[in-house]
C-alpha positions in Angstrom: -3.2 47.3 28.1 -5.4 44.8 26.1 -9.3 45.6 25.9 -11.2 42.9 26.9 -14.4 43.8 26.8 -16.2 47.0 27.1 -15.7 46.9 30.9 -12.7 45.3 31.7 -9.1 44.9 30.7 -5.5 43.6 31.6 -2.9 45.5 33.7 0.1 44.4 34.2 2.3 46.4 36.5 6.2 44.4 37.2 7.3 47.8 37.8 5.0 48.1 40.8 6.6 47.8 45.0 6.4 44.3 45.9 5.8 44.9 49.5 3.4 48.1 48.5 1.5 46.0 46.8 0.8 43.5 49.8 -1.1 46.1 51.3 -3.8 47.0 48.1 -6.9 45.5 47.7 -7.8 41.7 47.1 -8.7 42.7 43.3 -5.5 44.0 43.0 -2.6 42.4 40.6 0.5 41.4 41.6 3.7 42.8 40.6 4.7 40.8 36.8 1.1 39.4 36.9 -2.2 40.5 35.2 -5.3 40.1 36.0 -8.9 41.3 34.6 -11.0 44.1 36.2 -13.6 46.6 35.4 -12.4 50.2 34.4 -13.6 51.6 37.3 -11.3 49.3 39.4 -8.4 50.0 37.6 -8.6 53.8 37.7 -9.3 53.8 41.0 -5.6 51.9 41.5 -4.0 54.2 38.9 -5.3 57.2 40.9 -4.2 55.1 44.2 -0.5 54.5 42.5 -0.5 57.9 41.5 -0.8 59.2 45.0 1.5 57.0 45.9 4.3 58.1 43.3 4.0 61.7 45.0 4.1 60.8 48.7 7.5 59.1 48.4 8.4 61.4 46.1 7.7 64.0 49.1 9.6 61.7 51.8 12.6 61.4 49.1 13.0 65.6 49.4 12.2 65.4 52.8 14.1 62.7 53.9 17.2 64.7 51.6 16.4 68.0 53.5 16.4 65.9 56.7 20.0 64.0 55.9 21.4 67.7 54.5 20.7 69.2 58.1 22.3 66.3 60.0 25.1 66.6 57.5 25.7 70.2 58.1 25.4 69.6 61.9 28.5 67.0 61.6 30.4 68.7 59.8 29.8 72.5 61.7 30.7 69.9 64.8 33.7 68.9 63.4 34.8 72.0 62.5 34.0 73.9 66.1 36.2 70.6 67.5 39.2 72.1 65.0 38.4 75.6 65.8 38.6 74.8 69.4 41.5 72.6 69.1 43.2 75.6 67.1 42.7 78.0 70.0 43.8 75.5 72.4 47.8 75.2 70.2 47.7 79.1 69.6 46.9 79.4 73.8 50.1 76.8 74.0 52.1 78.9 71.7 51.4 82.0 73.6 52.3 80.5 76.9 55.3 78.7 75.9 56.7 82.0 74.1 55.9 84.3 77.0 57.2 81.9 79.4 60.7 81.8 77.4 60.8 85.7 76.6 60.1 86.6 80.2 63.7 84.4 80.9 65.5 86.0 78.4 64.3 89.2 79.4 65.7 89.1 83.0 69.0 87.5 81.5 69.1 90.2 78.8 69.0 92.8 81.9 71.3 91.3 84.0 74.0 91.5 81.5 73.1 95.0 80.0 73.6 95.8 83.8 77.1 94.0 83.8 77.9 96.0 80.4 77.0 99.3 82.3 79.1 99.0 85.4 82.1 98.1 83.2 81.3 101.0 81.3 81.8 103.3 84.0 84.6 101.6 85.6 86.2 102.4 82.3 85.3 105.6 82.0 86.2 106.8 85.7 90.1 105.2 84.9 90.8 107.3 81.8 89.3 110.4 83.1 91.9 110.2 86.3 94.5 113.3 86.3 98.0 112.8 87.6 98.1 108.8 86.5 99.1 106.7 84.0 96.9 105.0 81.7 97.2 101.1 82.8 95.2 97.8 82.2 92.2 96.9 84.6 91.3 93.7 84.6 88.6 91.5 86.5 87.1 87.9 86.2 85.1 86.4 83.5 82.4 84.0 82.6 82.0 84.3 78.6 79.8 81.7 79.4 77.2 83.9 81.0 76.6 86.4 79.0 75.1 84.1 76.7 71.5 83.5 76.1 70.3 80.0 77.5 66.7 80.3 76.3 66.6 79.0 72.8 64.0 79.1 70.0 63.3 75.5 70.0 59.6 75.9 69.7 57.9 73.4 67.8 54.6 72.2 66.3 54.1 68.5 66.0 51.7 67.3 63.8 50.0 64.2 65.8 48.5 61.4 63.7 48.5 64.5 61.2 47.8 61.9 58.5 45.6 59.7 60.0 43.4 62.6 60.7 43.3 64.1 58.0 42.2 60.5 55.7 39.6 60.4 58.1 38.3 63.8 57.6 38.4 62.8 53.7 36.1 59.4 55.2 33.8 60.7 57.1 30.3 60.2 56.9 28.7 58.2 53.8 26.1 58.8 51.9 24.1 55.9 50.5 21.0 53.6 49.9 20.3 51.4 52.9 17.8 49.4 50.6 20.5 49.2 47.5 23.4 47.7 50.3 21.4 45.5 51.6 19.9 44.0 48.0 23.5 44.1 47.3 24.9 41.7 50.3 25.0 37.8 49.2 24.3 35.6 51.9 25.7 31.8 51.8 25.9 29.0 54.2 24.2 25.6 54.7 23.2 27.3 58.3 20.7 29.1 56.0 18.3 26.1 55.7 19.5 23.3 58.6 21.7 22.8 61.2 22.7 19.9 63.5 21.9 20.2 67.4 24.3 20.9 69.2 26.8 21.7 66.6 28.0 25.0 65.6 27.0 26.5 62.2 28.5 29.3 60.1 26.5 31.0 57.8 28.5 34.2 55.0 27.4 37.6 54.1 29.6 39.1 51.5 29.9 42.5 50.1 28.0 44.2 53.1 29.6 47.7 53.4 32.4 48.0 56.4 30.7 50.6 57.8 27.2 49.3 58.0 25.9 47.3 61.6 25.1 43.5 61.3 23.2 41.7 63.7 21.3 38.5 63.5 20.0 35.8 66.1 18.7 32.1 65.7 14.8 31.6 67.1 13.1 28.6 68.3 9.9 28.8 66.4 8.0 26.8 69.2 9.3 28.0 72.3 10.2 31.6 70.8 13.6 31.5 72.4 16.4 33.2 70.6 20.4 32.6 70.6 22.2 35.8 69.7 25.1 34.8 66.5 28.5 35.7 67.0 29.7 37.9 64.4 33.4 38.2 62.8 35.1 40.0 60.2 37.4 37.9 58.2 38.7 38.6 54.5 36.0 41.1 53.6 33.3 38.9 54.6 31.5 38.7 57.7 30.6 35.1 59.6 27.6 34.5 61.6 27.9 31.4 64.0 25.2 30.0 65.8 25.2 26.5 68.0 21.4 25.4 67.8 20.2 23.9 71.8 17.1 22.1 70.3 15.5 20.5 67.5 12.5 21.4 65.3 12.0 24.7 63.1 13.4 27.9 63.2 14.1 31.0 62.1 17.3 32.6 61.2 17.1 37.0 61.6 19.2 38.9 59.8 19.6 42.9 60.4 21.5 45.3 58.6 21.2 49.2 60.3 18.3 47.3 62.1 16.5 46.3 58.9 16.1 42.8 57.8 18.0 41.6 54.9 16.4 40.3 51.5 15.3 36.4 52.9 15.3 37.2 56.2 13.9 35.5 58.6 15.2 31.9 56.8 13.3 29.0 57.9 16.3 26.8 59.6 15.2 23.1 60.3 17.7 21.7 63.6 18.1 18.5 63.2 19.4 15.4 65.9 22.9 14.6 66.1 24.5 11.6 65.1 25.5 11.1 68.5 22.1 11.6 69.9 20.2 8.6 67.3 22.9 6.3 69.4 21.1 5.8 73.2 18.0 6.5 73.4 16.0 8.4 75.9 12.8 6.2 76.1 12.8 2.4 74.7 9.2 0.3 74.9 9.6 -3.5 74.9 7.2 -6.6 74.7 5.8 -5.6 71.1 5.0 -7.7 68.3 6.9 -6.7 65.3 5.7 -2.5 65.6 5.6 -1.3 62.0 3.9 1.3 61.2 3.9 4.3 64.1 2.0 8.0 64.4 1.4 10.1 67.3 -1.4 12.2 68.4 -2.1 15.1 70.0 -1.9 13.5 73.7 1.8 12.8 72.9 0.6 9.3 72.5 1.9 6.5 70.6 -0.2 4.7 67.7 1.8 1.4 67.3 0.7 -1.2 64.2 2.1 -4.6 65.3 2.4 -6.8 62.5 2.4 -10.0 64.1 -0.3 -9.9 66.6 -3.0 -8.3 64.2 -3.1 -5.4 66.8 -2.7 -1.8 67.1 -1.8 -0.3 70.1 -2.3 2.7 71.9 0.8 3.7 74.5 0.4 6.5 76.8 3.4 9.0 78.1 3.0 7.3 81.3 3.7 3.7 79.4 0.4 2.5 80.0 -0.6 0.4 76.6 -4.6 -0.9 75.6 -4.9 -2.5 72.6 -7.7 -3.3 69.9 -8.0 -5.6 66.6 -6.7 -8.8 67.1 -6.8 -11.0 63.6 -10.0 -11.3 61.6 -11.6 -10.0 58.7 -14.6 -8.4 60.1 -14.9 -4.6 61.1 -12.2 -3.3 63.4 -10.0 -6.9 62.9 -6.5 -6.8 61.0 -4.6 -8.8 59.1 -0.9 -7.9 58.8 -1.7 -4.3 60.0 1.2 -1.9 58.4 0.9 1.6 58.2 -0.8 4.1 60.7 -2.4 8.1 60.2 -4.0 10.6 62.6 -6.2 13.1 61.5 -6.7 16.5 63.6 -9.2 14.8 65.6 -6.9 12.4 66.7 -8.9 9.7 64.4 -6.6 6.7 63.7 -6.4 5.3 60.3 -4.9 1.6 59.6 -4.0 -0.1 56.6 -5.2 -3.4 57.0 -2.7 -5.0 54.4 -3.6 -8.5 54.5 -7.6 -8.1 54.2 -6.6 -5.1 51.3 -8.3 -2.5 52.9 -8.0 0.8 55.2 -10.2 1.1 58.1 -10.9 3.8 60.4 -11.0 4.0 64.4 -11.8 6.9 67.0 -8.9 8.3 69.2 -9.8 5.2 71.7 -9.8 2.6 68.6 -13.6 1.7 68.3 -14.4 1.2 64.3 -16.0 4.0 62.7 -15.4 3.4 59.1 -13.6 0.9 56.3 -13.1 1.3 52.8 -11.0 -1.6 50.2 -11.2 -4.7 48.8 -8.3 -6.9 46.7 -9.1 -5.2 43.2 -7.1 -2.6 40.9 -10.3 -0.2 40.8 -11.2 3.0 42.1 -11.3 2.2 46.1 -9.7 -1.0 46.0 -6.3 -2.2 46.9 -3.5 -4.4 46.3 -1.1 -4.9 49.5 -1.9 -1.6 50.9 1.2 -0.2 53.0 2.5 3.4 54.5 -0.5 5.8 54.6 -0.4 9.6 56.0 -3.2 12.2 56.4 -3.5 15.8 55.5 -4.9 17.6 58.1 -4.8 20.9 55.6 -6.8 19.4 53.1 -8.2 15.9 55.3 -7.1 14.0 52.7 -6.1 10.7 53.7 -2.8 9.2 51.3 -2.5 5.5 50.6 0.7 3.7 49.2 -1.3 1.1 46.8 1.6 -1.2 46.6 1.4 -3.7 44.0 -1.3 -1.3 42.1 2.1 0.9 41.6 -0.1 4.3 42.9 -0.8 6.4 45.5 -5.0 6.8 46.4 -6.3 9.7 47.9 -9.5 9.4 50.0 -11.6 11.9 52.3 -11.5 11.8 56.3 -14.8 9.8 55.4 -12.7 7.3 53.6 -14.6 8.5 50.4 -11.9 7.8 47.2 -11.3 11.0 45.4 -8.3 10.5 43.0 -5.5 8.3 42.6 -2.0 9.1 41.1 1.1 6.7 39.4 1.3 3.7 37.9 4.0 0.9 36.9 7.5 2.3 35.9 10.5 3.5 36.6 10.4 7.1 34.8 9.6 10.5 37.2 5.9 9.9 39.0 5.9 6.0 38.6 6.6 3.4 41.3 7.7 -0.3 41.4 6.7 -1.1 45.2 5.5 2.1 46.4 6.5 1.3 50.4 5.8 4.0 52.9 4.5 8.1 52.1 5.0 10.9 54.6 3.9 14.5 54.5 5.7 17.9 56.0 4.6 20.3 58.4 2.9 22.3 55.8 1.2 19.8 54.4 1.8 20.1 51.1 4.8 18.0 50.0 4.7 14.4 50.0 7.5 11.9 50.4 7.1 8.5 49.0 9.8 5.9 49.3 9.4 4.1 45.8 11.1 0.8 47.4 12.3 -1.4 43.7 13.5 2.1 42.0 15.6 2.5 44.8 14.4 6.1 45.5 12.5 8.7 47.1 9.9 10.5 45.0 8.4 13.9 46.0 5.7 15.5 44.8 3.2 18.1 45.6 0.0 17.4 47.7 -2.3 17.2 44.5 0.2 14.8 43.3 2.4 16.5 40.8 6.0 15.1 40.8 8.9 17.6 41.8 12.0 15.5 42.6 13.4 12.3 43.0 16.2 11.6 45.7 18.6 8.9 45.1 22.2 9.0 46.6 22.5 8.9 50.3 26.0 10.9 49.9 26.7 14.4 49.8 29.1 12.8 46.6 25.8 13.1 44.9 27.4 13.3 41.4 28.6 9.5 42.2 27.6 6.3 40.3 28.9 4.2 42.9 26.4 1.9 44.2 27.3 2.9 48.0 26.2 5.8 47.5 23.0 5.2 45.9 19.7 4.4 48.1 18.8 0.9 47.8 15.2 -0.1 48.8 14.2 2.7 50.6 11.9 1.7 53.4 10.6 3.5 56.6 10.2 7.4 56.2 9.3 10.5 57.9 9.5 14.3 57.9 10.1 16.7 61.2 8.2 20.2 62.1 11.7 21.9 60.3 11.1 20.0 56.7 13.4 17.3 57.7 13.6 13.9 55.6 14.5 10.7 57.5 14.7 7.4 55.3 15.8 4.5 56.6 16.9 1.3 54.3 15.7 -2.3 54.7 19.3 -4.1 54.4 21.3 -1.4 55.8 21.7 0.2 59.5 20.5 3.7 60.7 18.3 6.3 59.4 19.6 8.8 56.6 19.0 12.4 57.1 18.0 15.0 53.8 17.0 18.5 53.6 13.8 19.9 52.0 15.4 20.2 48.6 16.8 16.4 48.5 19.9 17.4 49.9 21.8 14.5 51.7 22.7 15.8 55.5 23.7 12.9 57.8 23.5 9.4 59.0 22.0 8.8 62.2 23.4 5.7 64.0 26.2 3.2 63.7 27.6 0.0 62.8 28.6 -1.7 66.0 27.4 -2.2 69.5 25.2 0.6 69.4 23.9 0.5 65.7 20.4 1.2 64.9 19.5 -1.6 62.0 17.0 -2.7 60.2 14.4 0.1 61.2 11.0 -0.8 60.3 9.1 2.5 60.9 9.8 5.8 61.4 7.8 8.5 63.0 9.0 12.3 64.5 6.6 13.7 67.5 5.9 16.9 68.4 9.0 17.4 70.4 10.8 16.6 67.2 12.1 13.1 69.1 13.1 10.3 66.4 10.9 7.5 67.3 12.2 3.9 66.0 10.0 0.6 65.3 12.6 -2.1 64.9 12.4 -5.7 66.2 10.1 -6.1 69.0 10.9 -2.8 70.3 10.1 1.1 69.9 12.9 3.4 70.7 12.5 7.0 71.2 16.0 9.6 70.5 
């Protein structure tokens, strides 16, 4: 502890019960944290700890009292199941020798009954008077005089060995806690999966003896798919075969207690196959580009070539509103397109260098932009998502090299990047996206041939670069090349798609590469244009004159 001043200090306590210390007060640290707080405070959280330290060191001598009992209670079980077994062979023995004495017995009789008459036929010939001694002789059997009950009795010892190994394996006595911290879990099925498709996740030095279950659950819908479980080489398998798309979460249960991680956040993902014919196609538009959905399920369409942006019903009814001009609520080259909670619709008006704002039904509400390199102004502005966490609204500043963040009001508030190729700078920044969460940003960072990530407020994490799962490749194929269109699904989900080359690349949350979606050939989707995921996780497609819905 570190004085302060006279009436505070800093406690740290790493040693403290991570989830134990969930449940204290706001003021409370952390475990492997400090924090400043009055004396008072502090003793009141010693005195709390304290208390705590004696009631689980009560339930550890209860809980050993408790497991003692049951112990004794197995084993006295056991023991009356030998005891009773033991009376049952001795009650065997008994019967079996009785059985056998009682049929030598009558044998023994009959000949000792033989041996007496030929005794006194004997004695009644030599004890005639007046005759001579001769030989008497009569028929027999040697044969049955002898006993034909034998002592054959035997005890056979039954899976003697078996029995007894078990009797030196019964019962265990451990920490559920330690076995479980000790398990390792592995498996790409811990962070995605591909619908459809089955997916195998490890767990590895789990205890034989100890009960796994785990099932995969549709974080929308709440429906769950039970995992099959097998034992294989000391390890055990989970498989589970994902029957939508979106997030979910992956439960793990040892003895009925969730592993260490569990539940993982799983993001399910399309098929290949499924980014091949699509379910919904809308026709007649005028080169779509940027597209966003909104609450209604609708579709917010910018079409390039008409100076219009489009609204387009479930129903496929379409109205319309811009049409080219420079004053209020006109467009010139419209590009990218944003919804905030309300359903507002934002549009960057690329060609008059400046973002406008429209109600749900597209009347003008608000514009802000000029052609200028200041604070509010613009140079080519392009892709553009909204925050509905923070109602921030994000604007790829294209040929400024930056990102500019504005209110829901379209007031500026900060702007991040500049020229470069290092981490954080952009040479053609194209299109942004922002997950579920809202708190990562994507930004497809079109001349340095990569994807940039970085945090909500702007702070660079990552870059993503190969389009391979051969990420440690220098081979050009493998390498993104003027990333384009981009989007992220409710499961964390990256979809990038490339100017010059067909379909729509899949990544993870972490930058890792996970599939391509569509095909060269008669059924390829190329040169994709924008990119947006709904709230039924369908991949919807701007390419040509044409919106196409997987």
């Amino acid at each position: 502890m570190c004085m302060c001043s006279q009436n505070s200090l800093v406690l740290g306590c790493p040693f403290e019960d991570q989830e134990e210390s969930k449940q204290k007060g706001k003021d409370m640290a952390t475990p492997a944290t400090t924090t400043v707080l009055s004396l008072k405070v502090v003793k009141r959280h010693l005195d709390k700890a304290l208390k705590t330290f004696d009631e689980r060191e009560q339930r550890i001598n209860s809980q050993k009292s408790s497991l003692q009992a049951k112990i004794n209670r197995e084993m006295n079980s056991l023991i009356h199941i030998i005891e009773e077994r033991k009376e049952q062979l001795v009650t065997q023995l008994d019967s079996l020798a009785q059985q056998k004495l009682q049929i030598l017995s009558a044998h023994k009789q009959k000949v000792e009954l033989s041996r007496t008459k030929m005794s006194n036929v004997l004695l009644e010939a030599t004890t005639q008077v007046g005759h001579e001694e001769q030989e008497i002789t009569v028929e027999f059997e040697p044969s049955t005089i002898q006993p034909q009950i034998e002592a054959d009795m035997i005890f056979i010892r039954d899976k003697s060995e078996q029995i007894r190994q078990n009797c030196k394996d019964f019962g265990s006595v451990y920490s559920e806690q330690v076995a479980i911290d000790n398990c390792i879990v592995s498996g790409e099925g811990l962070g995605f999966a591909i619908d459809g498709r089955e997916t195998i996740v490890a767990v590895d030095n789990l205890i034989d003896k100890l009960d796994l279950a785990a099932e995969l659950v549709d974080n929308k819908s709440g429906a769950s798919i039970k995992c099959d479980i097998e034992r294989e080489n000391g390890r055990r398998t989970l498989t589970y075969q994902p029957v939508s798309r979106g997030k979910h979460s992956l439960h793990i249960r040892i003895n009925h207690r969730p592993i260490k991680g569990s539940p993982y956040p799983v993001a399910v993902t399309p098929s290949p196959e499924s980014l091949r014919k699509p379910i919904r196609i809308i026709e007649g538009l005028s080169k779509p580009r940027g597209i966003a959905t909104n609450s209604k399920g609708e579709l917010i369409v910018a079409e390039y070539k008409s100076n219009y942006v489009s609204i387009i019903a479930q129903d496929g009814k379409k109205k319309a509103f811009g049409g080219f001009g420079t004053e209020h609520g006109k467009f010139n080259k419209p590009r990218g397109v944003a919804i905030d909670k309300d359903d507002n619709i934002y549009v960057s008006d690329s060609g008059n260098h400046r973002v406008q704002k429209f109600t749900s039904k597209g009347k003008f509400v608000a514009t802000v932009g000029c052609m200028g390199s200041e604070d509010g102004q613009f140079n080519l502005p392009l892709g553009i998502c909204f925050s509905k966490k923070k109602h921030r609204l994000y604007v790829c500043d294209q040929v400024n090299y930056r990102v500019q963040v504005f209110s829901a009001h379209l007031t500026f508030k900060r702007s991040f990047g500049s020229e470069g190729h290092s981490d954080g700078l952009f040479n053609f920044p194209e299109n942004i996206a922002i997950d579920d969460s809202n708190t990562v940003l994507y930004i497809s960072d079109y001349y340095n041939n990569r994807v940039q990530v970085f945090t909500a407020d702007g702070r660079f994490i990552r870059s993503i670069t190969h389009k391979s799962s051969a990420a440690i490749s220098s081979t050009s194929s493998n390498k993104l090349k003027h990333p384009r269109a981009i989007a992220v699904d409710g499961g964390g989900v990256l979809y990038v798609s490339e100017w010059e080359c067909d379909g729509v690349y899949l990544f993870s949350s972490q930058g890792e590469f996970v599939e391509l979606l569509g095909n060269k050939g008669g059924e390829q989707v190329d040169l994709v244009c924008g990119l947006a995921v709904d709230m039924n996780n369908c991949v919807i497609v701007s390419r040509y004159s044409k919106i196409e819905m997987f």
